[in-house]
C-alpha positions, 0 to 999 in steps of 0.5 A: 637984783634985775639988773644982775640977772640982766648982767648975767644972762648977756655974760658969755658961757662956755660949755665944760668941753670950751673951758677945759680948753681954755683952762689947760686941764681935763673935762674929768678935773672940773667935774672932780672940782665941782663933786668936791664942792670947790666950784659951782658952775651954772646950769641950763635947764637941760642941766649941761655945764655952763662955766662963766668968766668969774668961773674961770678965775675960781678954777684959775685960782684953785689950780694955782694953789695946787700947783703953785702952794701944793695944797691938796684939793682936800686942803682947799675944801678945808681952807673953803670951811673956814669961810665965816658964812655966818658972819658975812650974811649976818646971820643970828645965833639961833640960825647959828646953832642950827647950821651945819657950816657953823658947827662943822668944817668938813667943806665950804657952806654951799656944800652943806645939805643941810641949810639953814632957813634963810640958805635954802632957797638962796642961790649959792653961786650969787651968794657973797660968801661963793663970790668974795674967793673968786680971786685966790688973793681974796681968799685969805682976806675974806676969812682974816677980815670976817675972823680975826677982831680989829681990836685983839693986840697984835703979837709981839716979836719974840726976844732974841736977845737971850738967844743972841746971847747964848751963841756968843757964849760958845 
């Protein structure tokens, strides 16, 4: 834990203007991506933007899912919502039933203003559950692996034969 926050504070920032640049899009678009829940950039104490490498990469990774997959941002704050939190922090059935992020899918859990006990004082940014889908590749990944149960059997191909068969009739 002390040796994060000494990682942390000697890790380069930018301010919103520096990664704008650096990122190819506008100031506008990584507030957008921040009101819409899809990034959550530090904070001084004079509460100014502060955009960190891993920062970076998300916004590398939702801007390629917008251009490249042609997922709209709202379609990616959906994707974010299926992020099983609740799983990846272990969290019990009662916390469960209480939750916000479990009973709803409108955008990922950090998002939620109402969180569960052990979510409120906890620091989204550093939070497993934010960090795991820095890397677009992890993000399907992170869903699949807290989600699908290594012990359901897996589906079979479907029979074409019948169809290959059909065509030849003709």
């Amino acid at each position: 834990m002390i040796a994060d926050l000494v990682k942390r504070s000697a890790e380069r920032t930018h301010t919103i203007g520096e990664a704008a640049d650096l990122l190819a899009v506008s100031v506008p678009t990584l507030r957008l991506y921040e009101r819409e829940g899809l990034i959550i950039p530090a904070r001084r104490t004079s509460r100014h933007r502060r955009y960190t490498e891993a920062d970076l990469d998300h916004v590398r990774c939702i801007r390629r899912m917008i251009t490249e997959e042609k997922i709209s941002i709202a379609g990616i704050r959906r994707m974010l919502s299926f992020i099983p939190c609740w799983n990846i922090k272990s969290c019990p059935a009662d916390v469960r039933r209480g939750c916000a992020a479990f009973n709803q899918h409108e955008g990922p859990c950090w998002t939620m203003s109402q969180k569960p006990w052990n979510c409120r004082s906890a620091d989204c940014r550093m939070c497993p559950v934010y960090t795991s889908i820095t890397d677009c590749r992890n993000l399907k990944r992170t869903i699949a692996s807290f989600t699908v149960d290594s012990e359901q059997p897996t589906l079979q191909k479907p029979d074409t034969t019948i169809c290959e068969n059909s065509s030849s009739l003709s």
